[in-house]
C-alpha positions, 0 to 999 in steps of 0.5 A: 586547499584548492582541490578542498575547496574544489571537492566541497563546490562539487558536492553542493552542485550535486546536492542542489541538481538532486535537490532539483531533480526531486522537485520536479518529479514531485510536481510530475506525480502531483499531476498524476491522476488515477487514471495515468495509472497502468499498474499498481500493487499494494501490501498490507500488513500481517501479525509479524514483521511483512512489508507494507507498500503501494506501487504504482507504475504509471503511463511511460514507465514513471514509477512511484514506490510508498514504503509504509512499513518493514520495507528497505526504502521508507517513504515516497520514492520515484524511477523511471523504467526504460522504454523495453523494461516498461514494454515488457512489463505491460505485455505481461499484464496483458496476457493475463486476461485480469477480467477472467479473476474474481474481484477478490480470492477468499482466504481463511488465512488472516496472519497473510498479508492482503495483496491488491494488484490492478491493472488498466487495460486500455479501456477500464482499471480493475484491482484483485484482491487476494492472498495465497489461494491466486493463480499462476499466472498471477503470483509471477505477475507479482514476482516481477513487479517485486523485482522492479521494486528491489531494484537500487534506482530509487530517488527520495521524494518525500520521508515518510514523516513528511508523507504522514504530515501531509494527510489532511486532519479533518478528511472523513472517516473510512467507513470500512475500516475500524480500529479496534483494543481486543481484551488481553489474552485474546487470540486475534486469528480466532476472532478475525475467523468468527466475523467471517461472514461480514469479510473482516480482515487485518490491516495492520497492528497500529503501533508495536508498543500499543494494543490497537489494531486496524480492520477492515470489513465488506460493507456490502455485507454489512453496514458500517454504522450496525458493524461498528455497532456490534463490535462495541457490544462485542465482549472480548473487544474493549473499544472500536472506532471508525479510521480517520485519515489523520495518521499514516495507518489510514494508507 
């Protein structure tokens, strides 16, 4: 009876140190700023099942990994790399030279999901947006990244239910991004391709049961309110609206 009870009182210590643990790491990214951030990698999403998630790996190794969509670990989780493991990591974004990369790589491929890797070399942050047309240099760069995210040392922070409650009702619409009901039948490659010229890409299909999906376009070849315009007026779309962040699709 006693090495019972002795067991329960164990894992209710353990409990309340994790429980513990994950608030003060909580509090920690909370003081985060973008400008501790050194590295970050995001995924969006492509007409199948392709994960969607932020990492961002800040100033001595803290680590913060966003599970959106498709992804082992759904929601916010936490690690802390070792002291060589963050070395090592830096050093290899340093060698890249990121400002010789365009700020985005063309693809004419919108089934691929959109890849954004940034990193801050001391001086400035820069992000490169690309999908399968990227360099060398730049894929291995990702690679390893994906492997600190496969990594089992991963802490809780915040479910993704929990995430999605916390973004404010009343923010702003995006003005780059658009939700969009295309008729029945119509095939979306086709008529991502067709709006070209203003930059238009896949975010993501909203919900798998609904037939709404999240674009996004360059407003420095259009503008948002004349983009939002023409897609109303577009045949094969049925309705179209600015994204709002009231739901976890705006991330």
């Amino acid at each position: 009876m006693n090495t019972h009870l002795n067991y329960i009182f164990s894992i209710c210590i353990i409990a309340l140190c994790c429980t513990q643990y994950s608030c003060k790491n909580l509090e920690k990214i909370n003081n985060f700023t973008e400008k501790d951030i050194r590295i970050s990698m995001s995924k969006g999403a492509c007409f199948g099942r392709c994960p969607v998630y932020e990492l961002k790996i800040y100033h001595k190794g803290y680590v913060t990994f966003l599970g959106l969509q498709n992804t082992k670990n759904l929601g916010l989780f936490e690690r802390k790399l070792s002291k060589q493991d963050y070395k090592d990591v830096i050093k290899a974004f340093e060698k890249l030279d990121f400002d010789k990369y365009p700020d985005n790589f063309d693809s004419r491929i919108p089934d691929l999901p959109e890849i954004k890797i940034g990193f801050h070399n001391g001086s400035k942050f820069r992000i490169v947006t690309g999908k399968e047309n990227r360099p060398e240099d730049l894929m291995q760069a990702q690679f390893e990244l994906e492997k600190i995210i496969d990594n089992n040392n991963w802490t809780l922070l915040k479910s993704l239910e929990e995430v999605q409650s916390n973004i404010k009702k009343e923010d702003p619409i995006i003005e780059n991004e658009v939700i969009i009901s295309p008729k029945k039948g119509l095939l979306l490659t086709k008529w991502l391709a067709s709006k070209d010229e203003y930059g238009v890409r896949l975010i993501k299909k909203i919900a798998p049961a609904l037939d709404l999906y999240l674009i996004a376009f360059d407003t420095d070849k259009i503008k948002p309110k004349t983009f939002l315009r023409l897609l109303q007026q577009d045949k094969d779309i049925l309705s179209a609206e600015f994204n709002k962040r009231t739901t976890q699709r705006d991330n």
